[in-house]
N, C-alpha and C positions, 0 to 999 in steps of 0.2 A: 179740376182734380188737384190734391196735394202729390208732388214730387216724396216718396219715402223710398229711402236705403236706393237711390240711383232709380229705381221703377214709377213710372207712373202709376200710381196706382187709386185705385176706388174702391171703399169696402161699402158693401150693401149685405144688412143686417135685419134686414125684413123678412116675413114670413113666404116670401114668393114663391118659394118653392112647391107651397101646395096652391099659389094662387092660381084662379080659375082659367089665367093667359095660359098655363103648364099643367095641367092637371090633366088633359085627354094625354098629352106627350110623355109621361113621365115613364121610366122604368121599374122594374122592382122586380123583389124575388123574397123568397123567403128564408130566413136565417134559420140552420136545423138548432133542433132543440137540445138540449141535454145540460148535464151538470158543470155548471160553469161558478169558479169564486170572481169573477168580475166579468159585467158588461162587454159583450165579443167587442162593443167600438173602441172600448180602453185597451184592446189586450195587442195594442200594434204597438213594435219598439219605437222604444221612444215618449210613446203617454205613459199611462199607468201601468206599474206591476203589481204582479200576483202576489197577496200577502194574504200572510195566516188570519185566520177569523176578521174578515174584512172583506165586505161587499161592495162595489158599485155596480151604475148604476142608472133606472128610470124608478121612479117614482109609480107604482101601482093605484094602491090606496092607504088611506088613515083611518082606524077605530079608537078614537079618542077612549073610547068605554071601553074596549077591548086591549088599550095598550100595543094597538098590534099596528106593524107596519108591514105593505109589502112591495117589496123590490122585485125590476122586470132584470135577472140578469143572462136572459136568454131562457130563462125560465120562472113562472115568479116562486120567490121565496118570503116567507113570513119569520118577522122578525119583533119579541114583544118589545117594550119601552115601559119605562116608567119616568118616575121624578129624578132619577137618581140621574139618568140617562141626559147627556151629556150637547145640545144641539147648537152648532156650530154656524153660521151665516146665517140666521134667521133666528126671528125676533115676537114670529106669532105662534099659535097654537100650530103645530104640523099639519092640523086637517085641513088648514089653510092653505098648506101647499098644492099649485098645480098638478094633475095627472101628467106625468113626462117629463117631472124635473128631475136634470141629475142627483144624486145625491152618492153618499160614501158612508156605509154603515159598519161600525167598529161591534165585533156583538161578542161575547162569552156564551160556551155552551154550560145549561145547567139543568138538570134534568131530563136528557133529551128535549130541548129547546133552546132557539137562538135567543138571548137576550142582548139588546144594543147597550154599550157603555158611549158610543158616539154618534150624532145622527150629521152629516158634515152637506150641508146645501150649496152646491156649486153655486157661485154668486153669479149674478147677470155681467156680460159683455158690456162695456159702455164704447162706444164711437161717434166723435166729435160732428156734429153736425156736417161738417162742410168737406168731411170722408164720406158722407155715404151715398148713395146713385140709387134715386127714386126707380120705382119699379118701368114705370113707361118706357124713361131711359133705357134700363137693361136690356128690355124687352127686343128695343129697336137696334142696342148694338151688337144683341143675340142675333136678330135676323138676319144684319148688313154683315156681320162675322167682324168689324170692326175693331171688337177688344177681347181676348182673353179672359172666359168664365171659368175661375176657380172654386170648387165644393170645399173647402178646410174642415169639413166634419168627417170624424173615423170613416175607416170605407164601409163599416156593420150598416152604417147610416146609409151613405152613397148607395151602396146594395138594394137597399129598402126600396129608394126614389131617389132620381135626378133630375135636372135639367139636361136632355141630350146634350151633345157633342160637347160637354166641359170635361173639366181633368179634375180628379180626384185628389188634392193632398193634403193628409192631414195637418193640422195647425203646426204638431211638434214635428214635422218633417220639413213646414215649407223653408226653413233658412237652407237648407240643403237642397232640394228638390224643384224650389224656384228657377235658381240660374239655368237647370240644365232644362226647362220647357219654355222660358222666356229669356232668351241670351239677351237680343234684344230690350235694352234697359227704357228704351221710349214708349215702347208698348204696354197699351193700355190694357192695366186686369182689374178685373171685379172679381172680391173674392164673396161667396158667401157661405153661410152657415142655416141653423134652422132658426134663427131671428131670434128676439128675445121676449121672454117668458112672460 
């Protein structure tokens, strides 16, 4: 493991959380529904604020033909596109996006309807090989209680599904929120997330 900021640490950035070792174990619950202008996981101090005509965000679906895009932000919303419209981190046709990627959508209303002037693709996490901790690993320093499992996804996320007995802190909170659950600076943490896209 790489020594960072005084902590041992280990980041693991795979998709484990839904893997089949965790999946009878996992928690959840359901997030109520209603009208929200941004994603409940962005809306903890600290990540994202709430701005005028401006959505995040899960990725729904693409109608290439239709123009139309729709966004999960706790409820789904449709929002059209055109040429004019404006796509930020990506490089292909938007149908081409994953179902469940973040995104951040700038829109004008005009005729009773949302129209996007920005379609903004949260870009992929990258972590250096020799940070991260194969799944087997975790698995067995989950069992032994060994090291410190950290969820760094919003808690909207957490809420959905965990891995038992980890601690929940979001990415923009951990420089604060580290020292006071791991004083101890030898101790070892695996943080992780929902892996990459």
């Amino acid at each position: 493991m790489k020594k960072s900021k005084g902590f041992k640490v280990g980041l693991l950035l795979t998709g484990f959380l839904v893997g089949a070792t965790f999946t009878s174990t996992l928690f959840s619950s359901s997030s109520p529904q209603g009208s929200k202008t941004i994603h409940p996981s962005c809306a903890t101090p600290g990540c994202h604020k709430e701005a005028p005509n401006e959505f995040r965000g899960s990725l729904v679906s693409v109608s290439m033909k239709a123009g139309l895009i729709q966004i999960d932000t706790g409820q789904t919303l449709d929002v059209f596109f055109d040429d004019n419209t404006k796509v930020v981190n990506w490089n292909q046709p938007l149908n081409k996006l994953s179902k469940g990627t973040p995104i951040k959508i700038v829109y004008v209303d005009r005729d009773g309807k949302r129209y996007a002037t920005l379609i903004s693709v949260k870009p992929p996490v990258s972590v250096p090989e020799n940070q991260r901790v194969k799944l087997e690993e975790v698995k067995k320093l989950w069992e032994t209680k060994s090291a410190l499992i950290i969820d760094v996804r919003p808690p909207a996320k957490h809420d959905e599904g965990h891995i038992p007995y980890t601690i929940n802190i979001p990415l923009a909170k951990l420089d604060v929120e580290l020292p006071k659950v791991a004083p101890d600076k030898n101790q070892l943490i695996v943080f992780y997330c929902e892996g990459v896209r």
